[in-house]
C-alpha positions in Angstrom: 0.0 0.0 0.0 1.3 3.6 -0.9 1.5 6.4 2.0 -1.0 9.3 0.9 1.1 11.5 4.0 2.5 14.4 2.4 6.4 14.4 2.2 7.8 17.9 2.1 11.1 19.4 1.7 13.6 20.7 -0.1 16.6 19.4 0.9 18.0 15.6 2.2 17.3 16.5 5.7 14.1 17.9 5.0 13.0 15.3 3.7 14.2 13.0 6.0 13.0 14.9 8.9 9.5 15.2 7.7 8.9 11.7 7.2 10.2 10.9 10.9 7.1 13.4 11.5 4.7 11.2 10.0 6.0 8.3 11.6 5.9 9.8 15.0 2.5 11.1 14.4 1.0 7.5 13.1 0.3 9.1 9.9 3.0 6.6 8.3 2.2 3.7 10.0 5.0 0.2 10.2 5.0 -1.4 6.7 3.4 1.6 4.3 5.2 2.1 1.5 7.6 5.2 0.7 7.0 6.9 -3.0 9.6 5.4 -5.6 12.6 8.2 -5.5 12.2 9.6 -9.0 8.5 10.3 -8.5 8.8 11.6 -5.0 11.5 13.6 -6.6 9.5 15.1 -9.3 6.7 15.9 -6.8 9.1 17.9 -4.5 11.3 19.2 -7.3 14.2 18.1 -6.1 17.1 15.6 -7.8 16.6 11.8 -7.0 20.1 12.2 -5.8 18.7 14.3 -2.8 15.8 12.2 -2.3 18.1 9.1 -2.2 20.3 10.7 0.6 17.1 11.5 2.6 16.0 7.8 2.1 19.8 6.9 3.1 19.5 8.8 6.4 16.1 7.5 7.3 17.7 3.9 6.8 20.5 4.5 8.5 18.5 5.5 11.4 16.5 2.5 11.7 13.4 4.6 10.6 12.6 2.8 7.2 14.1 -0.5 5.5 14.4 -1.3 1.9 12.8 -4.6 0.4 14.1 -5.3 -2.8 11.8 -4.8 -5.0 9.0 -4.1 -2.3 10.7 -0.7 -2.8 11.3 1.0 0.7 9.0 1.2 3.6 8.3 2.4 7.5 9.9 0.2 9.2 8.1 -2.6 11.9 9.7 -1.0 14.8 10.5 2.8 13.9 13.2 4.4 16.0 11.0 7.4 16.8 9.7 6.1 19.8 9.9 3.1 22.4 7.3 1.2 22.2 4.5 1.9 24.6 2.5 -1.1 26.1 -1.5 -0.5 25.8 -3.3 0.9 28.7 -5.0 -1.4 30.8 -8.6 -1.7 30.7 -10.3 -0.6 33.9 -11.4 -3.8 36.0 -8.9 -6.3 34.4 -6.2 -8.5 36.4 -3.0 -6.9 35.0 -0.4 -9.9 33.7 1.2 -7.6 30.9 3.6 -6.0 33.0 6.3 -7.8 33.5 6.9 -6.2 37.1 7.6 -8.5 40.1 4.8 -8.8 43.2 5.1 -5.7 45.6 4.7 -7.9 48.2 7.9 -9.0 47.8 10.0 -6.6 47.4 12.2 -4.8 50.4 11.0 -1.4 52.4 13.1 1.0 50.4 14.4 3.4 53.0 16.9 6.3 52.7 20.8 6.3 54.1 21.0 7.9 57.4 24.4 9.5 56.6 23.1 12.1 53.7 25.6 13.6 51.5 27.8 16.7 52.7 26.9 19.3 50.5 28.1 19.5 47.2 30.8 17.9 46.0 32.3 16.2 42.4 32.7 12.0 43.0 34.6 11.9 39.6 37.5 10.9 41.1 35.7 8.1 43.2 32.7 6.8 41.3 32.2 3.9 42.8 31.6 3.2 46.6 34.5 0.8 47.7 32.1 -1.3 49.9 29.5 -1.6 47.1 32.0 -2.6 44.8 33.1 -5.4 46.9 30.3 -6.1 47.1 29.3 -6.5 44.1 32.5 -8.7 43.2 31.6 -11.2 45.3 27.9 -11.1 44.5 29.0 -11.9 40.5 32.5 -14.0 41.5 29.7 -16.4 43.4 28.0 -17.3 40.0 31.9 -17.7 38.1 31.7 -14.1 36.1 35.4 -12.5 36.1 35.1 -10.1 38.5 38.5 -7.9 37.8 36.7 -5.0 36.1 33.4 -3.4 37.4 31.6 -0.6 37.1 27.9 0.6 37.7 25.3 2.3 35.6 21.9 3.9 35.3 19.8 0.1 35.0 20.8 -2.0 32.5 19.2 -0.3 29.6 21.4 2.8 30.3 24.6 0.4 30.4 23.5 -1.6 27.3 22.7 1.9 25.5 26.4 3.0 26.4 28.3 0.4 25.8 26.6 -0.1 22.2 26.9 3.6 21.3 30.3 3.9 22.1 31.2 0.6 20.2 29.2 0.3 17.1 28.4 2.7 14.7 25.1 3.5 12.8 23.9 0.4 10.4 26.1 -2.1 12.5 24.0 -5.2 13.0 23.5 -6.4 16.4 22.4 -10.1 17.2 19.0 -10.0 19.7 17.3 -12.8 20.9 13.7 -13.2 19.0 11.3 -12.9 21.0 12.9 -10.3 23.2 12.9 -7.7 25.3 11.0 -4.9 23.5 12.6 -2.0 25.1 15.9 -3.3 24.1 14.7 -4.1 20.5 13.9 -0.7 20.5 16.9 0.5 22.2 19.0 -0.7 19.3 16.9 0.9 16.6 17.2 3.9 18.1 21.1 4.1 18.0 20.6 3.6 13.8 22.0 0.2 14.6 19.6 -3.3 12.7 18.3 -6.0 15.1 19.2 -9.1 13.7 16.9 -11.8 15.1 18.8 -14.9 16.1 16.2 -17.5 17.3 15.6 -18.6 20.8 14.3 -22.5 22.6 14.1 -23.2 26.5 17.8 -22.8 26.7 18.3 -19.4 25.5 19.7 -18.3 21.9 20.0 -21.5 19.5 23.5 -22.0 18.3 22.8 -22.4 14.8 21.1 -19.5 15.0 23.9 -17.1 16.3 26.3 -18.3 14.0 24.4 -17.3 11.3 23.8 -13.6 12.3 27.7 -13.8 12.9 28.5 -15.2 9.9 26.2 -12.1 8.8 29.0 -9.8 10.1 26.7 -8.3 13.4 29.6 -6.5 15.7 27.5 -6.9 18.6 25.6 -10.2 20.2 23.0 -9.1 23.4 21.9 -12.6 25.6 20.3 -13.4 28.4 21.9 -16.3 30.2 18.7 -16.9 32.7 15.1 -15.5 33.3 14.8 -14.7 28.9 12.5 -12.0 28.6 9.7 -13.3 27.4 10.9 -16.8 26.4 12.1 -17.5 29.7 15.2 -19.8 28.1 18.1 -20.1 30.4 21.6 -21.4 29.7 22.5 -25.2 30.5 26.0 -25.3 30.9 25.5 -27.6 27.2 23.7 -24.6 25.6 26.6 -22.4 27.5 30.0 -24.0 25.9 28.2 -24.2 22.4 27.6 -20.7 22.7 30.9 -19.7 23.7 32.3 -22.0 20.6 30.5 -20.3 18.4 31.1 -16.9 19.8 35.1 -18.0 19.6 34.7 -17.9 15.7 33.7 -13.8 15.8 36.5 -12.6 18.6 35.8 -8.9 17.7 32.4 -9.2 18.6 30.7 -7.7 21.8 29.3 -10.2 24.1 26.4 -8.7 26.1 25.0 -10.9 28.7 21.9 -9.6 30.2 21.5 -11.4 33.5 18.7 -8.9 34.3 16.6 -10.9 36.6 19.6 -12.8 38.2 18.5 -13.3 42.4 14.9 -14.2 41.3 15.2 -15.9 37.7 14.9 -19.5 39.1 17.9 -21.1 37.7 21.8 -20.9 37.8 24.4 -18.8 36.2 26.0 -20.5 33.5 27.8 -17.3 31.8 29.0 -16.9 28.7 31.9 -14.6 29.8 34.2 -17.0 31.7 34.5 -18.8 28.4 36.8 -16.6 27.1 35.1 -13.7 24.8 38.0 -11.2 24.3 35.2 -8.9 24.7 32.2 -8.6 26.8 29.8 -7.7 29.9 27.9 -9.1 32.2 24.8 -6.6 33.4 22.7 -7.0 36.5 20.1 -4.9 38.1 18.5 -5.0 41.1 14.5 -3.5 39.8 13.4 -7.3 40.1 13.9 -8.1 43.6 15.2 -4.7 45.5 12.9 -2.4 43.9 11.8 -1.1 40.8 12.4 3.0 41.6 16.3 1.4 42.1 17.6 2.6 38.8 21.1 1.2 39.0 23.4 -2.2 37.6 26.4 -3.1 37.9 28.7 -5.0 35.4 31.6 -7.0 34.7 33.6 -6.9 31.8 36.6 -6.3 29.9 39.1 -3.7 30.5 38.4 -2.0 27.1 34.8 -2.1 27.4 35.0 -0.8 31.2 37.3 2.3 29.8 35.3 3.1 26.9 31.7 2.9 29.2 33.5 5.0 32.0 35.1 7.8 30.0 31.4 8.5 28.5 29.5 8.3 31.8 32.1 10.6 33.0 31.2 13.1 29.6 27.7 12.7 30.9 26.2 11.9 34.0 29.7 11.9 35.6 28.8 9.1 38.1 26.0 7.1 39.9 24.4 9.6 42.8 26.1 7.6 46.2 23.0 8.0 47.8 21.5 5.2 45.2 24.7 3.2 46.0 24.4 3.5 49.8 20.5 2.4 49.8 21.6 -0.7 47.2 24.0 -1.5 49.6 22.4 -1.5 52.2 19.5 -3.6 51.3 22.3 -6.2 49.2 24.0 -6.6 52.7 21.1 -6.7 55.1 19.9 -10.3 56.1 16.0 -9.7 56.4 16.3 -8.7 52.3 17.9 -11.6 51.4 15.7 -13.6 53.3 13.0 -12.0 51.4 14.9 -12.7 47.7 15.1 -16.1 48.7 11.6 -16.4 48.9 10.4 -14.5 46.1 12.8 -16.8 44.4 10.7 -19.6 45.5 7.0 -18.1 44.9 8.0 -16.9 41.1 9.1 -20.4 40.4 5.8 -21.5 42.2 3.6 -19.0 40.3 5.2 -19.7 37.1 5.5 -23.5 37.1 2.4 -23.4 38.6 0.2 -21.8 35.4 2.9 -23.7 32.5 1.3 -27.4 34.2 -2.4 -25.9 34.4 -1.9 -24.6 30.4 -0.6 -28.4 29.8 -2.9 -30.3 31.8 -5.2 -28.4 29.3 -2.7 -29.5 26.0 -1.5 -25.8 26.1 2.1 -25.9 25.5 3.7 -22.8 26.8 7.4 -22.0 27.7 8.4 -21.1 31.1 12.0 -22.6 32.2 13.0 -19.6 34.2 12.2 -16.2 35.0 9.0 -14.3 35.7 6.8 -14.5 32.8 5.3 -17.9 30.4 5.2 -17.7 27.1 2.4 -19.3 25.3 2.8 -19.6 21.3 -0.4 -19.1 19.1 -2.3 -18.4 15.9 -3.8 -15.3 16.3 -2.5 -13.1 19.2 -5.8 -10.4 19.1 -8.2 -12.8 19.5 -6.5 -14.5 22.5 -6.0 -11.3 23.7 -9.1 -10.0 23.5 -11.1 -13.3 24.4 -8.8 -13.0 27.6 -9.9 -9.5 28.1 -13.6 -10.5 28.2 -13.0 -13.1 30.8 -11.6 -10.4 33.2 -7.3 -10.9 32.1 -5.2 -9.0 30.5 -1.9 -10.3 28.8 1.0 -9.0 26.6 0.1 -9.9 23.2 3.9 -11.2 21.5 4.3 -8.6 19.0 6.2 -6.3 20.9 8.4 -9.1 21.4 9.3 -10.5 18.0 11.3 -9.8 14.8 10.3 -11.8 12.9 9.3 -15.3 15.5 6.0 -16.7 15.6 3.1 -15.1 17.3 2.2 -15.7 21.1 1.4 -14.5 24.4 3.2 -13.0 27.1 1.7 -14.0 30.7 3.4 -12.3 33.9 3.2 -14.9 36.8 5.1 -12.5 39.2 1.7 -12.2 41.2 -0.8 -15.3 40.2 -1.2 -17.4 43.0 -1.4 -21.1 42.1 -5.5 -21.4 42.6 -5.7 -18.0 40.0 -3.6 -20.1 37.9 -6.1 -23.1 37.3 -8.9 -20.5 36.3 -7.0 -18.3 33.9 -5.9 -22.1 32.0 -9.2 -22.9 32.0 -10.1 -19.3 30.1 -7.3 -19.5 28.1 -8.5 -22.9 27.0 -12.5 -21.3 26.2 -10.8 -19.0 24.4 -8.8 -21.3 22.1 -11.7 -23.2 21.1 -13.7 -19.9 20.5 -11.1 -19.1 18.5 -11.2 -21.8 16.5 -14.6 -21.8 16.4 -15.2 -18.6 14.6 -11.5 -19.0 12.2 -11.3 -22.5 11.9 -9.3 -25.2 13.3 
């Protein structure tokens, strides 16, 4: 289908810049066509050459991708904008989220000792005691613990370390389905998601080596807890990983261990295997607190120079007051008590709802982490049919590249009994389904 949005301009970025408008306005929507250059350069008056650069730009940007033939179109996840989830409807039980259960997270309570007045921490960044800390937290699960560093969450990390190492149109290898905001993330640096498939174990093998052998300078992986797979790394899936990862060396490894405490399953990590280059991020959002914007990471002593001489260009450091109350709560013995059994209850909740969906001949995935995964046909109409039995659940799309359709169910909160009845629904609505598209 052809766009009947206006393009304007004159010049390249003109051009360029006024169809980023339409995209961020909806008016060119994921998938419309862009006009041909030569006729979208007669309509403007302008030489294809300048049309051509303006299409060049938007490409390189992530904003529109060319299909052969299929000439060049919005792309399905414009870098405009993240993503936004839908708003829940009023009187639903939220599962979309993807947040853990309130109930089971830590008081969050200021340090008693404020900071004196102002003052630059350039030359210190990093609490000592927190970065102890932090060594032994990671040197627990086997990550090399000789460089460290801390960030703004994980996103702000990943976003660093990517836009400091890549340049615009580099591929990147991301796990499909996967995290949307990161999808997103990567788009918005005018880098390409390549989609490398993923099974109960995390990123397929095959899979990777293909997107390397594609020439992607980056590879981004969750070891445990895969968001919204929930794969996690058997130490099998591990060392064929870090084989195939040993035939790119100049590749960055990032290993997303985002949900770590509360993911349900051990570390086997990618980066004692001997990447020449790599990370290992962890926040704490899941299990300390979600208003705790900060992660730490392990990694290489390029990587941890290049990251630290643009947060110093920036935000200069990570406010001390955030590192005293993560300490704090990472130290105290009545928090981890509390991780421990959140822990437990996710694994409960979420094991809990994949054998209810199978008892039912649902097949879902839901090896580790806080959220099941349920492939299907048509994603709206289980998402709706859920809505009118009182649920409301992720539909996949956010999630994929270009993976099958499904469902993304957040079991951080469903008791076990809530369980039975939302399989049971999710059932009616499969056969309604079917009913009124066929079987």
């Amino acid at each position: 289908m052809v766009t009947q949005y206006e393009i304007a301009g004159t010049t390249a970025k003109g051009i360029a810049g006024s169809v980023e408008q339409g995209v961020a306005e909806g008016a060119l929507a994921p998938g419309i066509a862009l006009p041909p250059v030569r006729r979208l350069a007669d309509e403007l008056g302008v030489s294809p050459g300048t049309v051509a650069t303006a299409y060049k730009e938007l490409r390189r940007r992530g904003i529109v991708i060319t299909r052969g033939r299929g000439g060049t179109v919005v792309a399905p996840a414009p870098a405009v904008a993240s993503r936004r989830p839908p708003k829940v409807p009023e009187g639903l039980r939220d599962l979309a989220g993807g947040h853990p259960d309130p109930a089971l997270l830590p008081d969050l309570l200021p340090p008693s000792r404020l900071s004196p007045g102002v003052r630059s921490h350039r030359s210190a960044p990093r609490l000592a005691r927190l970065e102890e800390a932090v060594r032994d937290w990671m040197g627990a699960d086997g990550v090399p613990v000789d460089h460290v560093t801390f960030a703004h969450g994980a996103l702000d990390l990943i976003n660093r370390v990517l836009s400091v190492e890549l340049l615009p149109g580099d591929g990147v290898a991301m796990e499909d389905p996967g995290y949307h905001h990161l999808l997103d993330l990567v788009a918005a640096l005018g880098l390409r998601n390549v989609p490398v498939a993923v099974d109960d174990e995390g990123m397929r093998p095959e899979a990777l080596r293909a997107a390397l052998r594609a020439g992607v300078r980056a590879v981004v992986l969750s070891p445990r807890g895969q968001n919204p797979y929930g794969g996690w790394f058997s130490a099998a899936r591990r060392d064929a990983l870090a084989g195939v990862l040993r035939e790119a060396p100049d590749a960055l490894v990032v290993e997303n261990d985002h949900a770590s405490e509360v993911a349900g399953a051990d570390l086997h990590t990618v980066s004692a295997a001997g990447p020449a280059r790599w990370v290992h991020v962890r926040s704490v959002s899941k299990f300390l607190g979600t208003d705790l914007r900060w992660a730490a990471a392990a990694c290489d002593p390029v990587t941890l120079a290049r990251h630290d001489g643009r947060l110093l260009l920036t935000s200069g450091w990570v406010s001390h007051l955030l590192q005293e109350t993560v300490h704090g709560l990472m130290t105290d013995d009545g928090t981890r008590a509390l991780v421990a059994r959140a822990r437990e209850t996710y694994a409960l909740r979420r094991t809990a709802l994949a054998g209810e969906l199978a008892a039912r001949g649902i097949a879902s995935h839901a090896a580790s982490g806080m959220n099941v995964w349920v492939p299907v046909r048509d994603e709206s109409a289980v998402v709706n049919g859920l809505r009118s039995y009182g649920w409301w659940v992720a539909a996949g799309a956010r999630f994929r590249v270009s993976s099958g359709p499904g469902v993304r169910i957040t079991t951080a909160g469903l008791e076990p009994a809530d369980a039975a009845r939302l399989a049971s629904d999710f059932a009616a609505v499969l056969g309604e389904s079917e009913a009124t598209y066929g079987g």
